[in-house]
mmCIF file of the N, C-alpha and C atoms, coordinates in Angstrom:
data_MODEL
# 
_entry.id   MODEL 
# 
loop_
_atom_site.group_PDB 
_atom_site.id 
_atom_site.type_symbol 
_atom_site.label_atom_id 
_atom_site.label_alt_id 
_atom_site.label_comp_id 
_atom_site.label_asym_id 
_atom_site.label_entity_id 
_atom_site.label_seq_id 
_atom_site.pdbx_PDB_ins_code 
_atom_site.Cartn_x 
_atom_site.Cartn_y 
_atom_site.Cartn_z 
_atom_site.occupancy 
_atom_site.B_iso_or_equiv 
_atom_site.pdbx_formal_charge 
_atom_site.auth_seq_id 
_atom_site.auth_comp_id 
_atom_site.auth_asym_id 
_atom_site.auth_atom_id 
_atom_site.pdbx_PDB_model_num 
ATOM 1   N N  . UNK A 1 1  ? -86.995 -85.978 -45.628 1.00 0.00 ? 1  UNK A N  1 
ATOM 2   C CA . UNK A 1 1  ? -85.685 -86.586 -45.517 1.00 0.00 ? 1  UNK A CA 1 
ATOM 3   C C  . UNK A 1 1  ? -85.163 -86.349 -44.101 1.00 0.00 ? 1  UNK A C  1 
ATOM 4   N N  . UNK A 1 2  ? -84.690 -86.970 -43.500 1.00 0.00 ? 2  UNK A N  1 
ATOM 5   C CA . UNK A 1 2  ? -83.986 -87.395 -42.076 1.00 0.00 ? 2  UNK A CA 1 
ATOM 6   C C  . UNK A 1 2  ? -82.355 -87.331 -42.499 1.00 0.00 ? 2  UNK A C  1 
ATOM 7   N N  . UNK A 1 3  ? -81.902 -86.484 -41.459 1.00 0.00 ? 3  UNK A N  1 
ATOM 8   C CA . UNK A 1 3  ? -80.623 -86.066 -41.165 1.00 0.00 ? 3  UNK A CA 1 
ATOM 9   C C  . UNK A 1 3  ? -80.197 -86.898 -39.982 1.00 0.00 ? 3  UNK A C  1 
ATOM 10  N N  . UNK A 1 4  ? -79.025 -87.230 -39.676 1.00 0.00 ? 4  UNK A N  1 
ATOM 11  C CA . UNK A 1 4  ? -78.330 -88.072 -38.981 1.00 0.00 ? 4  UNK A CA 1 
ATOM 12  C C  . UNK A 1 4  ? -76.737 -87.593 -38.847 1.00 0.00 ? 4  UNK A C  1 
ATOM 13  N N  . UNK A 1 5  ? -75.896 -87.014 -37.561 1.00 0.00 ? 5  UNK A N  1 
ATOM 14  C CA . UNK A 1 5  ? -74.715 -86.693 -37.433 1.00 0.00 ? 5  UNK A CA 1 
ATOM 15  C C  . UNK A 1 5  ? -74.074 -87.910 -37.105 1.00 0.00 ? 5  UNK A C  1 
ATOM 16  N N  . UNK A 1 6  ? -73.117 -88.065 -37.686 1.00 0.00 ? 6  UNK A N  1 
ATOM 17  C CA . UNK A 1 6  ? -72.027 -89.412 -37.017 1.00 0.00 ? 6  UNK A CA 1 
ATOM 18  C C  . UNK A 1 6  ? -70.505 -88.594 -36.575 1.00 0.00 ? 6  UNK A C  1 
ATOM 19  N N  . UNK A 1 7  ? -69.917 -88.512 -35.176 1.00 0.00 ? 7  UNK A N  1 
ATOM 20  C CA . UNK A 1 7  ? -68.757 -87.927 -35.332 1.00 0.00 ? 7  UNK A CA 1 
ATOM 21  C C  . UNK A 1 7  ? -68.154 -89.154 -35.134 1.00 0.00 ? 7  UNK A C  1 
ATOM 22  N N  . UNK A 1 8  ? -66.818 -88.993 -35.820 1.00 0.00 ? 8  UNK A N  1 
ATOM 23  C CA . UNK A 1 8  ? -65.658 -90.089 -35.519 1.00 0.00 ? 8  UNK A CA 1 
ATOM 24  C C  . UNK A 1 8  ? -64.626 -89.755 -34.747 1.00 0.00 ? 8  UNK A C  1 
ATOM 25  N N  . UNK A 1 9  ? -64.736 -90.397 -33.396 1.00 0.00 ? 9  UNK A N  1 
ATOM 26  C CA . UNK A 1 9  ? -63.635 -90.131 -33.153 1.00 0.00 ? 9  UNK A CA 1 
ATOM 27  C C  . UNK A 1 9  ? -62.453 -91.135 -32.282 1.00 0.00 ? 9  UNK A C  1 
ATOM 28  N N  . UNK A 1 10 ? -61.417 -91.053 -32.243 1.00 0.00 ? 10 UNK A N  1 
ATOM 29  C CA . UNK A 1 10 ? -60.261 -91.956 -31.580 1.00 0.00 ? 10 UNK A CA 1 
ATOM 30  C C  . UNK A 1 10 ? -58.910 -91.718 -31.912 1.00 0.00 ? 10 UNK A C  1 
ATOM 31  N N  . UNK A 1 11 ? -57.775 -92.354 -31.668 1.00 0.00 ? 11 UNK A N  1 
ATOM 32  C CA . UNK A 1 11 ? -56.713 -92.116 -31.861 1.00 0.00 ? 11 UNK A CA 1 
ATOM 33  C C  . UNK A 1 11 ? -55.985 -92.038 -33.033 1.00 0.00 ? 11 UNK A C  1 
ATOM 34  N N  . UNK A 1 12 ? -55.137 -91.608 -33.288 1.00 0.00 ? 12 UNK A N  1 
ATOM 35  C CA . UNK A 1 12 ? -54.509 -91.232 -34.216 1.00 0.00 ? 12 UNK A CA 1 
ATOM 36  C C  . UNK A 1 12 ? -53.799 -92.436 -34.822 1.00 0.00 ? 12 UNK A C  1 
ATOM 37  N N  . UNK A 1 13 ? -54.030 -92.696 -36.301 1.00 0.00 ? 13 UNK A N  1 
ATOM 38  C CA . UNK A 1 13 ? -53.797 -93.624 -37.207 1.00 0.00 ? 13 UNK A CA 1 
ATOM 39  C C  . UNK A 1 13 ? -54.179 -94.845 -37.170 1.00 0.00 ? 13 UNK A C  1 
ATOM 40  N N  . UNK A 1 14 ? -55.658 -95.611 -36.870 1.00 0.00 ? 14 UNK A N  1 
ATOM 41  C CA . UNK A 1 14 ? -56.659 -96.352 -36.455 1.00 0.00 ? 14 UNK A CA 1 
ATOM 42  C C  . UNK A 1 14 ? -57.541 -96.392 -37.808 1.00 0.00 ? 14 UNK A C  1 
ATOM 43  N N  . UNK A 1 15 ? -57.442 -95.761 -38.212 1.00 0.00 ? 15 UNK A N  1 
ATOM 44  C CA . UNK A 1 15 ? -58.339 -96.325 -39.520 1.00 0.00 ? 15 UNK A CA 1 
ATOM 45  C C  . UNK A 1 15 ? -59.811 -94.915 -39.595 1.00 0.00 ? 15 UNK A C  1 
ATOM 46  N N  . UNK A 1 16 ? -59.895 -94.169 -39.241 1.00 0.00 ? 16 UNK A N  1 
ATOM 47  C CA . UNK A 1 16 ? -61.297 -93.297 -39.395 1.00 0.00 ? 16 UNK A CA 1 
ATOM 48  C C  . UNK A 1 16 ? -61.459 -93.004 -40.220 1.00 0.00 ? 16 UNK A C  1 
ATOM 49  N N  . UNK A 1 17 ? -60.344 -92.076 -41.224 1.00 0.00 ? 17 UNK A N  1 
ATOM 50  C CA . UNK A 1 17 ? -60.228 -91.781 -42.358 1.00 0.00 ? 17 UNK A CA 1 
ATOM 51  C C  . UNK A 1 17 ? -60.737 -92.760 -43.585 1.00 0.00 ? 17 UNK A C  1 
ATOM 52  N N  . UNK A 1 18 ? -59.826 -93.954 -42.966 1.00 0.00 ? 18 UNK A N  1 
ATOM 53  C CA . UNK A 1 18 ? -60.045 -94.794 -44.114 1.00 0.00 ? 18 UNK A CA 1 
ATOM 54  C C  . UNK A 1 18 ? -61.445 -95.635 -44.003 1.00 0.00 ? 18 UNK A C  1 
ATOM 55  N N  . UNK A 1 19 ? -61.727 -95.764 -43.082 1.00 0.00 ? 19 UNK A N  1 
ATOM 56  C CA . UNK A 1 19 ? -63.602 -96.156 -42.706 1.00 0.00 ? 19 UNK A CA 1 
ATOM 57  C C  . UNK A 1 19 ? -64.490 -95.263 -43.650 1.00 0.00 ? 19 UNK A C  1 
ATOM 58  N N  . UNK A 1 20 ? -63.961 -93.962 -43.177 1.00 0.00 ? 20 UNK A N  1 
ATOM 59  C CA . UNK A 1 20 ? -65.205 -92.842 -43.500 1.00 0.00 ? 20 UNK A CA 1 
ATOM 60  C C  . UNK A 1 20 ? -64.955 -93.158 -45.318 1.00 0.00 ? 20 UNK A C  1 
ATOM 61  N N  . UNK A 1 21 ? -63.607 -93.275 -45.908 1.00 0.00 ? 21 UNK A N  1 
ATOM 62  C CA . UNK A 1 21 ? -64.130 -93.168 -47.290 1.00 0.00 ? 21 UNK A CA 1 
ATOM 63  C C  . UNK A 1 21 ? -64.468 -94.448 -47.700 1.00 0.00 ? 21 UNK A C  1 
ATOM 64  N N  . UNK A 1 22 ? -64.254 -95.708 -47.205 1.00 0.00 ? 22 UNK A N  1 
ATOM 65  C CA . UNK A 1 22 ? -64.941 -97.030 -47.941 1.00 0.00 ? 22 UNK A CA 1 
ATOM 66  C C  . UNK A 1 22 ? -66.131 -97.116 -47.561 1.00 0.00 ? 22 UNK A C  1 
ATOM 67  N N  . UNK A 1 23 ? -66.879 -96.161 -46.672 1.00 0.00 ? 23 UNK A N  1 
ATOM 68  C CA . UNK A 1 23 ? -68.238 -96.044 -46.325 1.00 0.00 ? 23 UNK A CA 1 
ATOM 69  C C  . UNK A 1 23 ? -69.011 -95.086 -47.167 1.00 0.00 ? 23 UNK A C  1 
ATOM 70  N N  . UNK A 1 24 ? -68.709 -93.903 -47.380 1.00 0.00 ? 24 UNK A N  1 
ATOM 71  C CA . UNK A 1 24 ? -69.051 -93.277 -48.675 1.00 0.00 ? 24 UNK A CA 1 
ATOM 72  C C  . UNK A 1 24 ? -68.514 -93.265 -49.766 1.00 0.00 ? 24 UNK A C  1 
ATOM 73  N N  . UNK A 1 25 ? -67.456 -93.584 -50.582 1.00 0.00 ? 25 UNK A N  1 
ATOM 74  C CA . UNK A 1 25 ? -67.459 -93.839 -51.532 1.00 0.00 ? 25 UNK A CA 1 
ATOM 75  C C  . UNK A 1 25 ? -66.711 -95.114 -52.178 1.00 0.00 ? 25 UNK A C  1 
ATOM 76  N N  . UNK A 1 26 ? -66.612 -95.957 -51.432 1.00 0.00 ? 26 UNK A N  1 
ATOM 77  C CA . UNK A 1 26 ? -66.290 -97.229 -51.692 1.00 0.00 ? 26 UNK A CA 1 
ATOM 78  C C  . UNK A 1 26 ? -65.261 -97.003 -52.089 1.00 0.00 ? 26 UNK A C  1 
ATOM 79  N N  . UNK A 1 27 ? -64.282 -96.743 -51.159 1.00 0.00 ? 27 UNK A N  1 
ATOM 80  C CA . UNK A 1 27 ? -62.572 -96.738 -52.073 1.00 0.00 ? 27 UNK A CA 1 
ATOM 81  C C  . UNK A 1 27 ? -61.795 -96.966 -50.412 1.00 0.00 ? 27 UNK A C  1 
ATOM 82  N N  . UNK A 1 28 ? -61.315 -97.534 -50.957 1.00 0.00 ? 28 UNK A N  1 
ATOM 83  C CA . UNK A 1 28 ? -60.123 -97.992 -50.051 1.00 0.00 ? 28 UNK A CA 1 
ATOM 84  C C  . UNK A 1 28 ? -58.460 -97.520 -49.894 1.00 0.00 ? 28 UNK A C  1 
ATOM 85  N N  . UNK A 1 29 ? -58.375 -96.651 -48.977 1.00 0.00 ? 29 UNK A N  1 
ATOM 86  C CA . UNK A 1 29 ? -56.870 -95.965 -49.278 1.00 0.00 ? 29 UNK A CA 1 
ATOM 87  C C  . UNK A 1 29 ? -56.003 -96.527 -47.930 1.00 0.00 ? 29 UNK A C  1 
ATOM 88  N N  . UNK A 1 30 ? -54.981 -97.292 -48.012 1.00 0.00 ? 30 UNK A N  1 
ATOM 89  C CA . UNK A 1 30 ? -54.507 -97.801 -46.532 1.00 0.00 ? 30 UNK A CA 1 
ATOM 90  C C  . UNK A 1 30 ? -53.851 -96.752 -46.703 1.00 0.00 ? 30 UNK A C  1 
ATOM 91  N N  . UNK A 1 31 ? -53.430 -96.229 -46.554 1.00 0.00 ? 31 UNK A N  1 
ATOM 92  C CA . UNK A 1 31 ? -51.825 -95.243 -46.380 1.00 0.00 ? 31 UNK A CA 1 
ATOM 93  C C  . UNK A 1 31 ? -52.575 -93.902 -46.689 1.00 0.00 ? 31 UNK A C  1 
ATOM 94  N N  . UNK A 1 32 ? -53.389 -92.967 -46.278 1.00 0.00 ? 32 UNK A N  1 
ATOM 95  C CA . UNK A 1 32 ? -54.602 -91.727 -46.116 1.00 0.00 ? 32 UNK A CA 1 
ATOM 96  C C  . UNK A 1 32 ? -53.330 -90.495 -44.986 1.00 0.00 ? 32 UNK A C  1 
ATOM 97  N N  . UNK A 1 33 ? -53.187 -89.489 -45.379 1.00 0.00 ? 33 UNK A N  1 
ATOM 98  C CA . UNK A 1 33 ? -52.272 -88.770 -44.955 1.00 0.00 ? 33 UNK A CA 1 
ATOM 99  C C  . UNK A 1 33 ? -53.615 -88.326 -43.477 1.00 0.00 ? 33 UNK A C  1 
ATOM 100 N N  . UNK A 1 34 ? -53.073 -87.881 -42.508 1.00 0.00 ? 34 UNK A N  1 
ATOM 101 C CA . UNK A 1 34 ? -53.460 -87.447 -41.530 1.00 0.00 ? 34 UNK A CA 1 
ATOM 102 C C  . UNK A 1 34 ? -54.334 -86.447 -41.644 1.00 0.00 ? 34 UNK A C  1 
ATOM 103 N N  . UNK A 1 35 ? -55.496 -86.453 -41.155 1.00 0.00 ? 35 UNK A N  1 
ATOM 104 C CA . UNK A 1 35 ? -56.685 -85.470 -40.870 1.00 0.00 ? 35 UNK A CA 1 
ATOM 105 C C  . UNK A 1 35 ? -56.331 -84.298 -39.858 1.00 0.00 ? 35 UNK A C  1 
ATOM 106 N N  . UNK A 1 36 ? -56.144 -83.317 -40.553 1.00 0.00 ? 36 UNK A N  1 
ATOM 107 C CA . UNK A 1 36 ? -55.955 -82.361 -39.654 1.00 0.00 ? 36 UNK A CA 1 
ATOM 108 C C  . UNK A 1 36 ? -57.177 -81.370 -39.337 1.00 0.00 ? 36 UNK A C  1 
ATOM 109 N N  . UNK A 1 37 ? -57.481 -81.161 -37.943 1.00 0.00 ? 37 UNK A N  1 
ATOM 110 C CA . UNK A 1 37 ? -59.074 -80.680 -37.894 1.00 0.00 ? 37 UNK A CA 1 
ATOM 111 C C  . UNK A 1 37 ? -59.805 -81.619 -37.969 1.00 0.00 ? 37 UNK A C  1 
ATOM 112 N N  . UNK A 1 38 ? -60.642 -81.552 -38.975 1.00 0.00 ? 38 UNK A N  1 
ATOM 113 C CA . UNK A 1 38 ? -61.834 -82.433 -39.078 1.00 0.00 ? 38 UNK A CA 1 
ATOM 114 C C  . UNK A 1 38 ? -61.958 -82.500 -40.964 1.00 0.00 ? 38 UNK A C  1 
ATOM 115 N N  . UNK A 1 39 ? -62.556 -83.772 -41.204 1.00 0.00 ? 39 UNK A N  1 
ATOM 116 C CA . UNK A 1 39 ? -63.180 -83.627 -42.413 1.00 0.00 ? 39 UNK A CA 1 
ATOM 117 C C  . UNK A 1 39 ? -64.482 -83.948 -42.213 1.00 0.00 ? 39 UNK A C  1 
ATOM 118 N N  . UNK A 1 40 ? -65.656 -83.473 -43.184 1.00 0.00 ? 40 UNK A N  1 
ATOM 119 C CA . UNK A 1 40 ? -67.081 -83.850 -43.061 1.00 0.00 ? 40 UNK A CA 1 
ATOM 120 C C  . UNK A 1 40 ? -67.469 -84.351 -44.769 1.00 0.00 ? 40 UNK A C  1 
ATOM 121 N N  . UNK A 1 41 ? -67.938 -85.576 -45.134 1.00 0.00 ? 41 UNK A N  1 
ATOM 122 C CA . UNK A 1 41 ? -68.525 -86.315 -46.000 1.00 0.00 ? 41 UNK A CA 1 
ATOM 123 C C  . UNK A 1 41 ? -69.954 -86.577 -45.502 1.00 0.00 ? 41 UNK A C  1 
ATOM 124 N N  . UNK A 1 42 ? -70.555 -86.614 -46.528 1.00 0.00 ? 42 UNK A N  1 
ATOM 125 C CA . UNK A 1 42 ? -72.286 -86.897 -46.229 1.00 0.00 ? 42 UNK A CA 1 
ATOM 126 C C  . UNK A 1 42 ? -72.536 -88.301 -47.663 1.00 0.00 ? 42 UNK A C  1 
ATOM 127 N N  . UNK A 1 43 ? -73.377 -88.923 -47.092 1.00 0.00 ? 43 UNK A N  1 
ATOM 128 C CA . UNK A 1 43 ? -74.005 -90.166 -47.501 1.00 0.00 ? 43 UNK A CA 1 
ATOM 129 C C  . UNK A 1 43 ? -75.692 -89.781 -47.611 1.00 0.00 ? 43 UNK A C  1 
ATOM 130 N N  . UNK A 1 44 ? -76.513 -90.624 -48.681 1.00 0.00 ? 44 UNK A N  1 
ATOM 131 C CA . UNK A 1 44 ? -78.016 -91.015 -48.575 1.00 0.00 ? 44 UNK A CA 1 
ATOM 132 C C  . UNK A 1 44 ? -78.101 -92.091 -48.899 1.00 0.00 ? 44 UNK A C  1 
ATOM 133 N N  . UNK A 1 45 ? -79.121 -92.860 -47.985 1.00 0.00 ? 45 UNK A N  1 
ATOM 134 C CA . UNK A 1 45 ? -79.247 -94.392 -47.823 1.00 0.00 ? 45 UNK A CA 1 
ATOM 135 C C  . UNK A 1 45 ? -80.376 -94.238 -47.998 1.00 0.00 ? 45 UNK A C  1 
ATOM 136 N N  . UNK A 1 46 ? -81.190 -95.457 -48.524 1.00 0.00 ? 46 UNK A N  1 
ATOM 137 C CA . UNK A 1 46 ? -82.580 -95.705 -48.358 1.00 0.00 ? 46 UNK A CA 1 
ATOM 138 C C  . UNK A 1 46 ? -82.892 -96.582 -47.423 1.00 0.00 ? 46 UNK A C  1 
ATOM 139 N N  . UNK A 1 47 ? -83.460 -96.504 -46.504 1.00 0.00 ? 47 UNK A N  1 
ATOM 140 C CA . UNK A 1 47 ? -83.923 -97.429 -45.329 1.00 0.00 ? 47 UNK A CA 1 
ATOM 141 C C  . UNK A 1 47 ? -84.630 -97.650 -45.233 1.00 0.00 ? 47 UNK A C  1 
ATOM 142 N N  . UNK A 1 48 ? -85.689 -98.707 -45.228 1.00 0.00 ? 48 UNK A N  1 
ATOM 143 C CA . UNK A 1 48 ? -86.980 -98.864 -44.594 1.00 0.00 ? 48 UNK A CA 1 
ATOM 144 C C  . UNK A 1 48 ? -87.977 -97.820 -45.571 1.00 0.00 ? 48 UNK A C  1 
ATOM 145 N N  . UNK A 1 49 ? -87.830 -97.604 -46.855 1.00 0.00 ? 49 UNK A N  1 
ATOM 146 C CA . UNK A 1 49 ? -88.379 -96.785 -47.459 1.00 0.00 ? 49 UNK A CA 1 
ATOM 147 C C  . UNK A 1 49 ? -88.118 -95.147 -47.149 1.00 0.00 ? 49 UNK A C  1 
ATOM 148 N N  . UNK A 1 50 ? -87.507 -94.963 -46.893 1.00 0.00 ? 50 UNK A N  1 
ATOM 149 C CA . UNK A 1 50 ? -87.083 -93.392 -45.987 1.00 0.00 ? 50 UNK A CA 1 
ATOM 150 C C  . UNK A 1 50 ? -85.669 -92.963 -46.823 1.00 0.00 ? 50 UNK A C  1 
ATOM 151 N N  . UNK A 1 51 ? -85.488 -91.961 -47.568 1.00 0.00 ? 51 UNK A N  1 
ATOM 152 C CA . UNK A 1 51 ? -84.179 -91.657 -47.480 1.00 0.00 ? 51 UNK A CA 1 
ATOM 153 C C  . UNK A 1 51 ? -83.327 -90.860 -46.720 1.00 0.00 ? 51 UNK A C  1 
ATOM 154 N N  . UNK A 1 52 ? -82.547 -91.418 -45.808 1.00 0.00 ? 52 UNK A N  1 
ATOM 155 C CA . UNK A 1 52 ? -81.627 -90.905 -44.722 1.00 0.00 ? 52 UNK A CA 1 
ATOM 156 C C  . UNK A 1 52 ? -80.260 -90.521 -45.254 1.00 0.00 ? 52 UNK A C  1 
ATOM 157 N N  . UNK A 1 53 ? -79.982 -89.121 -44.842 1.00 0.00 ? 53 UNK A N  1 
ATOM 158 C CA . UNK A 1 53 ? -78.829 -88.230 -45.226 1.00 0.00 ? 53 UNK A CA 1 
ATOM 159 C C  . UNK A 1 53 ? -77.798 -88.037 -44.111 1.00 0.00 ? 53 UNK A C  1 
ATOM 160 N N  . UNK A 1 54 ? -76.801 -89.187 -43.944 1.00 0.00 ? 54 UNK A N  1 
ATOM 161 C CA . UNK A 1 54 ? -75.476 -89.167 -42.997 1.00 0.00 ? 54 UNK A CA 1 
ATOM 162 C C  . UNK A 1 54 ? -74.226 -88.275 -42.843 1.00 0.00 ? 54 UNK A C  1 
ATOM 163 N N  . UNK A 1 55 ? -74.602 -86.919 -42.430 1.00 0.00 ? 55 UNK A N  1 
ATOM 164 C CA . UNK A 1 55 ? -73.617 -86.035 -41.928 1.00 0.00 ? 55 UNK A CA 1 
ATOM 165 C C  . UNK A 1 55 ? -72.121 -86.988 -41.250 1.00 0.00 ? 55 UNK A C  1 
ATOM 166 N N  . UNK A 1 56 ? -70.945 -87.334 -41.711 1.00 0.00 ? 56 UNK A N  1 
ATOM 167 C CA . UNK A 1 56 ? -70.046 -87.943 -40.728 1.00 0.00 ? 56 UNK A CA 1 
ATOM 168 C C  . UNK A 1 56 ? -68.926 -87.335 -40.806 1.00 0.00 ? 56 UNK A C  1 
ATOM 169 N N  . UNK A 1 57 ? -68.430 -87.006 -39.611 1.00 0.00 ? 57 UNK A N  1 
ATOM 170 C CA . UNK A 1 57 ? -67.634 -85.700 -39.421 1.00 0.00 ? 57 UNK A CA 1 
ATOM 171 C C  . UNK A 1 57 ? -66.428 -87.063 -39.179 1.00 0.00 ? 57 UNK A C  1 
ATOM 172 N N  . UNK A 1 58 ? -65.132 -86.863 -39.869 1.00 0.00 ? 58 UNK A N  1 
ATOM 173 C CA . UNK A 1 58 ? -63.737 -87.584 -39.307 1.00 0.00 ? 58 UNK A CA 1 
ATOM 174 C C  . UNK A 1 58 ? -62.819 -86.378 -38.014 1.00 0.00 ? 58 UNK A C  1 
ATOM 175 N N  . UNK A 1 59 ? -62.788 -86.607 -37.279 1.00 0.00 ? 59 UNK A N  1 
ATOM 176 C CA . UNK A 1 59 ? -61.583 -85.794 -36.535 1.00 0.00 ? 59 UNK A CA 1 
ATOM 177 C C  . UNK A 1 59 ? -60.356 -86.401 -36.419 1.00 0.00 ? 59 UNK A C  1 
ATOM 178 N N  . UNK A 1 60 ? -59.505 -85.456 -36.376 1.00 0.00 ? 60 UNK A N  1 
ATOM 179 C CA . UNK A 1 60 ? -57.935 -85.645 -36.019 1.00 0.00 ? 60 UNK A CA 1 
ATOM 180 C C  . UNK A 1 60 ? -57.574 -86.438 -34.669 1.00 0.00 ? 60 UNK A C  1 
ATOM 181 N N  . UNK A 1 61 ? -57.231 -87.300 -34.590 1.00 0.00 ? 61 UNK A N  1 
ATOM 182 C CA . UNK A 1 61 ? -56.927 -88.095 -33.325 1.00 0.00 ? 61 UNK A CA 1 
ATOM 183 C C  . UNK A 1 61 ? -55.472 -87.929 -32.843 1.00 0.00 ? 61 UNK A C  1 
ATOM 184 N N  . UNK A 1 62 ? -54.951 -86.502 -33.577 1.00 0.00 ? 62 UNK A N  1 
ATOM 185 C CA . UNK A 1 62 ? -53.849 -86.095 -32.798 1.00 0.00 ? 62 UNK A CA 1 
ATOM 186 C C  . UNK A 1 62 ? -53.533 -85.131 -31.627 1.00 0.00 ? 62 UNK A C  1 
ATOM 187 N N  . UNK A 1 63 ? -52.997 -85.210 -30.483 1.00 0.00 ? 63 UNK A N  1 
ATOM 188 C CA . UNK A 1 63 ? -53.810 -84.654 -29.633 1.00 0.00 ? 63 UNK A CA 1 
ATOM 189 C C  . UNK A 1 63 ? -53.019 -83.071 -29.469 1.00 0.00 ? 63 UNK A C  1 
ATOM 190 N N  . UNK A 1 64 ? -52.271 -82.804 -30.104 1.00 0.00 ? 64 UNK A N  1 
ATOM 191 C CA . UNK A 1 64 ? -51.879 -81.104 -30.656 1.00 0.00 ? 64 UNK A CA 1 
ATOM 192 C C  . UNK A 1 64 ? -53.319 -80.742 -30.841 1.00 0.00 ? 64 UNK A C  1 
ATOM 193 N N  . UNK A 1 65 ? -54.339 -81.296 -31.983 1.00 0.00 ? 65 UNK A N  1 
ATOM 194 C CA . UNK A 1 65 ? -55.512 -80.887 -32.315 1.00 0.00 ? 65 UNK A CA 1 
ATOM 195 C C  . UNK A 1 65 ? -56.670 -81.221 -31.461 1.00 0.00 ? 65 UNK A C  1 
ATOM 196 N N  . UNK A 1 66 ? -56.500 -81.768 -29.891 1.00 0.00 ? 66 UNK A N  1 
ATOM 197 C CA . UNK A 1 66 ? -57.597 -82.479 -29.207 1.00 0.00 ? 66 UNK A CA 1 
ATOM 198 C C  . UNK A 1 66 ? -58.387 -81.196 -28.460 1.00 0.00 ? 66 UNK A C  1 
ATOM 199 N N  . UNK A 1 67 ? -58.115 -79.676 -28.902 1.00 0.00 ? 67 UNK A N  1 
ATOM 200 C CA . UNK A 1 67 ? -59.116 -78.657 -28.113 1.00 0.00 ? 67 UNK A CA 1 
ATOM 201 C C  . UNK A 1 67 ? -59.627 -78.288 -29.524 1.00 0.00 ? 67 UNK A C  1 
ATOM 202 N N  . UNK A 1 68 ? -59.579 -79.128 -30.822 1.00 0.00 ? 68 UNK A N  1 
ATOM 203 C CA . UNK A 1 68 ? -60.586 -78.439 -31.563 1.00 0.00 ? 68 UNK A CA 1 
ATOM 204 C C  . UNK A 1 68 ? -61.402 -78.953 -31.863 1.00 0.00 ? 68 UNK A C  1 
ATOM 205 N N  . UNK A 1 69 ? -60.950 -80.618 -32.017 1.00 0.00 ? 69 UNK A N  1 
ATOM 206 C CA . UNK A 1 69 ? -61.518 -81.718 -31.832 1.00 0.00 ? 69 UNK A CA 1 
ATOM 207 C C  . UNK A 1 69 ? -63.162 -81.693 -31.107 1.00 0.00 ? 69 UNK A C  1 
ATOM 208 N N  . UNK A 1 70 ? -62.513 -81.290 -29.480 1.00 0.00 ? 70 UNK A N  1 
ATOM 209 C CA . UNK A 1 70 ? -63.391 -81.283 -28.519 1.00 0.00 ? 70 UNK A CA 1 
ATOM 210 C C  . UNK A 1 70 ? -64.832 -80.262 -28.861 1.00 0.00 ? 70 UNK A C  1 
ATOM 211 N N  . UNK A 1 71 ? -63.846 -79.075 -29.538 1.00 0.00 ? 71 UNK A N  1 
ATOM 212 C CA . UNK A 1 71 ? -65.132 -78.170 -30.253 1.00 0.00 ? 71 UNK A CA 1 
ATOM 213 C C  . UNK A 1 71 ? -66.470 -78.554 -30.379 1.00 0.00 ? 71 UNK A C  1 
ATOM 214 N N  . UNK A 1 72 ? -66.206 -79.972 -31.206 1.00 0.00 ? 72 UNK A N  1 
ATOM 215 C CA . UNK A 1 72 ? -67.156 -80.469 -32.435 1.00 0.00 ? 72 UNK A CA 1 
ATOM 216 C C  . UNK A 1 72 ? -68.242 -81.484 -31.475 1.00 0.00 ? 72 UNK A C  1 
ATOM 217 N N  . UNK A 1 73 ? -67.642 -82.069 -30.535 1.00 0.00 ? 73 UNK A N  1 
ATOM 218 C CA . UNK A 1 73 ? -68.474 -82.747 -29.383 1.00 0.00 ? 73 UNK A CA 1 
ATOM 219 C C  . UNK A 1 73 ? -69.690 -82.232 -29.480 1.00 0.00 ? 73 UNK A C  1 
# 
């Protein structure tokens, strides 16, 4: 199995949050309270016969939190 990191990152209230969960679990939340820090969700896809396991880290795109953010770089 193949591991794969995705970090997300950009400004604050842009949609990451709400990407990261209609991408793993198919739900759609417009109105997602603010990520503080980071959240991490993981996905497995089958590709090409391979199953691939998607580490995707959301960060806070507020920039009070942009030296912890930077951490995760």
């Amino acid at each position: 199995m193949d591991a794969f990191k995705i970090l997300l990152v950009g400004e604050d209230s842009v949609g990451k949050s709400s990407f990261l969960d209609r991408f793993t679990e198919d739900n759609f939340v417009p109105d997602l309270m603010a990520t503080i820090g980071f959240d991490i969700k993981m996905k497995t896809i089958l590709y090409d016969g391979y199953n691939l396991t998607i580490n995707i880290w959301d960060t806070t795109g507020q920039k009070r939190f942009r030296t912890i953010t930077e951490a995760y770089w």
